[in-house]
C-alpha positions as CSV (number, residue, x, y, z in Angstrom):
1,X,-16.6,28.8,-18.6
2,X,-19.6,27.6,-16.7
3,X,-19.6,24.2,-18.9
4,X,-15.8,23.9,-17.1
5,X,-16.5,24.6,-14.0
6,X,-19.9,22.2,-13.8
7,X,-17.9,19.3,-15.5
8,X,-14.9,20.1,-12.2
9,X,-17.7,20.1,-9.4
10,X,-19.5,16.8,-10.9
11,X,-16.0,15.3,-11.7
12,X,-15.3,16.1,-7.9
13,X,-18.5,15.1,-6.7
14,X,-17.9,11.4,-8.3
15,X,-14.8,10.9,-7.1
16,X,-16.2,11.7,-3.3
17,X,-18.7,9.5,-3.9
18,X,-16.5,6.6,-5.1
19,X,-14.1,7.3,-2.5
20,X,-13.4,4.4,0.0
21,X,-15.4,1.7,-2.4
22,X,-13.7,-0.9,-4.0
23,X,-11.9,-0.2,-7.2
24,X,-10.5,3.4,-6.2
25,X,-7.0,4.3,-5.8
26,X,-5.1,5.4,-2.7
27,X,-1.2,5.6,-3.1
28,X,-0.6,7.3,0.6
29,X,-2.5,7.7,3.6
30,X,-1.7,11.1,5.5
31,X,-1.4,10.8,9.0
32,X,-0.1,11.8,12.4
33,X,1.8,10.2,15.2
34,X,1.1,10.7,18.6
35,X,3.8,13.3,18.8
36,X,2.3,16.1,16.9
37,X,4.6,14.8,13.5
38,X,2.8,14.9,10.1
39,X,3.3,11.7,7.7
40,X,2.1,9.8,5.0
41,X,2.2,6.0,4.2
42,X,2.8,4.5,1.0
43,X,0.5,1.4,0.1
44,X,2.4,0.8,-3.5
45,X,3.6,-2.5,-3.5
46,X,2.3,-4.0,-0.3
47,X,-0.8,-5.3,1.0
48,X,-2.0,-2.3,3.2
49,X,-4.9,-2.7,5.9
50,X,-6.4,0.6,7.1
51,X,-8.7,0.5,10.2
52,X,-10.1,3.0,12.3
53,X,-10.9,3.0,15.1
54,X,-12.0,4.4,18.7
55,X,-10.6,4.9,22.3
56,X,-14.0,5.5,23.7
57,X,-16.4,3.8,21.1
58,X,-18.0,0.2,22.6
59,X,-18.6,-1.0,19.5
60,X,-14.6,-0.3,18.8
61,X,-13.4,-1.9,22.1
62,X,-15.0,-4.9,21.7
63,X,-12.7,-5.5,19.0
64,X,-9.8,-4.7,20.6
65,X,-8.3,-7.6,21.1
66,X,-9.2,-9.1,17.7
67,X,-7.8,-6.1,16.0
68,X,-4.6,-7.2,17.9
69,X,-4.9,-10.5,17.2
70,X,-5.6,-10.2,13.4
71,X,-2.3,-7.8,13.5
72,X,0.0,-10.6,15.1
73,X,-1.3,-13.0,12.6
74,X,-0.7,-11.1,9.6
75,X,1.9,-8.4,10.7
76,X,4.4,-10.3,8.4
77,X,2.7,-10.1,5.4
78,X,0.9,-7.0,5.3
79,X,1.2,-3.4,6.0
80,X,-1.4,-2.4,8.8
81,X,-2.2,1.3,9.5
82,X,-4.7,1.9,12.3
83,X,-6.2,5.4,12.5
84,X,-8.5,7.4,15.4
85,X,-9.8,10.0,13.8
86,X,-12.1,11.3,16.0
87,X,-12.0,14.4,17.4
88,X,-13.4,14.7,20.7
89,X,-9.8,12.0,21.6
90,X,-7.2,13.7,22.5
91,X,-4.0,12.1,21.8
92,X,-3.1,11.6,25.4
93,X,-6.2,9.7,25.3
94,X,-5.4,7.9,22.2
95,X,-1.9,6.7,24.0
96,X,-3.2,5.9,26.9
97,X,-5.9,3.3,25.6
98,X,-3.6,1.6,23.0
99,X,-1.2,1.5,26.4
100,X,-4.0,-0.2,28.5
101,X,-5.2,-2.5,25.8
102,X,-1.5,-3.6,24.9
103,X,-1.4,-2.4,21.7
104,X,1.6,-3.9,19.6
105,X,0.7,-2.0,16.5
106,X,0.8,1.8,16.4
107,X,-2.0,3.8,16.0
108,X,-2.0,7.1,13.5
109,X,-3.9,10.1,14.2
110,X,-6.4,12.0,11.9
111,X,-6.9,15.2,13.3
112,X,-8.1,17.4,10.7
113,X,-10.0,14.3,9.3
114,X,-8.0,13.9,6.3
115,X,-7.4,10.4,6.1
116,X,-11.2,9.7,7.2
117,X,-12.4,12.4,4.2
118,X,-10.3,10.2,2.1
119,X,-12.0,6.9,2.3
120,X,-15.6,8.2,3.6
121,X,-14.7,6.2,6.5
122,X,-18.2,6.9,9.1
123,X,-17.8,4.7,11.9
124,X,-15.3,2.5,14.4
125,X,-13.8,-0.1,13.7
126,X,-14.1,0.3,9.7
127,X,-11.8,-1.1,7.8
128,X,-9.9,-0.9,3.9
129,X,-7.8,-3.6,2.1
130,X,-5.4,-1.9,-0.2
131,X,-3.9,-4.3,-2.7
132,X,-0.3,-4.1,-4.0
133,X,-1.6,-1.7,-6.8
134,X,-2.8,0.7,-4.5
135,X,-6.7,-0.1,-5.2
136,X,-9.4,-1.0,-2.4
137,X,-10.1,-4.2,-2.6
138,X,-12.3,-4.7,0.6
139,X,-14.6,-1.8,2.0
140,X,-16.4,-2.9,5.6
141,X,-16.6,-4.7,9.0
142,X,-14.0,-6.7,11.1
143,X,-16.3,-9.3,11.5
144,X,-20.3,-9.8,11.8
145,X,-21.0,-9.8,15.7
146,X,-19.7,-7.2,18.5
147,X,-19.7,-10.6,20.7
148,X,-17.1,-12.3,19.6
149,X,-19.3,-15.7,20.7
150,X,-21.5,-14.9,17.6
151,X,-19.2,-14.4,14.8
152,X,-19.8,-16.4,12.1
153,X,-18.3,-14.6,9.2
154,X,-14.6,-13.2,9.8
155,X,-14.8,-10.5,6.7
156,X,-11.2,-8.9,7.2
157,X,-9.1,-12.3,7.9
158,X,-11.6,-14.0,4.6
159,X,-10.5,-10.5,2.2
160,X,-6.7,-10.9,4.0
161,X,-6.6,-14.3,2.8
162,X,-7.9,-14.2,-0.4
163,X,-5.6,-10.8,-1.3
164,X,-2.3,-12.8,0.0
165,X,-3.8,-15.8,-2.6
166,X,-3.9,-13.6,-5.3
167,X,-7.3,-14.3,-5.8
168,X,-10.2,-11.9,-6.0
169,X,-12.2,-10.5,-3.2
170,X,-15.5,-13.0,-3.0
171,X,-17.4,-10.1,-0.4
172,X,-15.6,-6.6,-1.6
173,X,-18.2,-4.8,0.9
174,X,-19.9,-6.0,4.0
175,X,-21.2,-3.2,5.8
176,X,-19.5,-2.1,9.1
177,X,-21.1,-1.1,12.1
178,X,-19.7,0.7,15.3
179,X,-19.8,4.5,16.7
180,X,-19.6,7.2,14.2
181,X,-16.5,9.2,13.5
182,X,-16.9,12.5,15.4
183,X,-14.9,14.8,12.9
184,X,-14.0,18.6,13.9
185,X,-15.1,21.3,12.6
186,X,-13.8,22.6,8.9
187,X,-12.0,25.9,8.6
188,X,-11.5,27.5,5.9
């Protein structure tokens, strides 16, 4: 019994561990919208890019209107979910910025941190490509500069391309930067 039970905590352990990386498998996200009403999005058959992000995190509004950007340009093509998962923003809060900011895309709500548990997502913005089989393909940052003046690699638009080619990932990971997630607390 205790051979079982080892093998179903390390078998658990991995897949924590692997979550969020390239080469694991997410078939729906669970999230919220700003009305309090549970839902889940599929990502089989579509391109699927999940990013989270921040009302109050710097590092997150400076790519505000890049993330909107990056959605106008690819809206057509590809399925984008943008989370907040943070705790400490209320969804009042949460409306208000995308409001503000002039959102066109909606953002999701995490509140019990499921979605962030899901892919290990740790800060804002962080993002995931899903491919059309449901697998992570790219893991990481938007871009490599908060000032947009000193980008010189555009990692999300390079994996974007390269996905919609049907060609493989060159950069699965790049690391991403930005505030951390502040998660609640657990109950159990």
């Amino acid at each position: 019994m205790r051979t079982v039970f080892a093998a179903v905590v390390l078998s658990a352990a991995l897949f924590a561990a692997d979550a969020g990386k390239p080469g694991a498998h997410v078939s729906s996200i669970p999230v919220t919208d700003l009305n309090g009403r549970a839902t889940s999005v599929a990502t089989a058959g579509k391109v699927t890019a999940v990013v989270f992000i921040s009302a109050q995190c710097p590092v997150s509004g400076a790519y505000n209107e890049r993330m909107e950007d990056i959605y106008k340009d690819y809206r057509d093509r590809i399925q984008f979910v943008f989370i907040n998962s943070n705790a400490t923003e209320p969804d009042d809060m949460v409306a208000k910025h995308a409001k503000e900011h002039g959102f066109s895309f909606q953002v999701w709500r995490d509140p019990n941190n499921v979605a962030a548990d899901m892919f290990n997502a740790q800060v804002t913005p962080e993002v995931f490509i899903i491919g059309k089989d449901s697998v992570i393909l790219y893991h990481g940052r938007i871009d490599d500069a908060q000032n947009v003046a000193r980008v010189t690699v555009k990692n999300m638009r390079q994996a974007l391309d390269e996905v919609l080619a049907g060609k493989a990932v060159t950069t699965p990971e790049a690391k991403a930067f930005g505030c951390t997630i502040k998660r609640g607390k657990k109950t159990v």
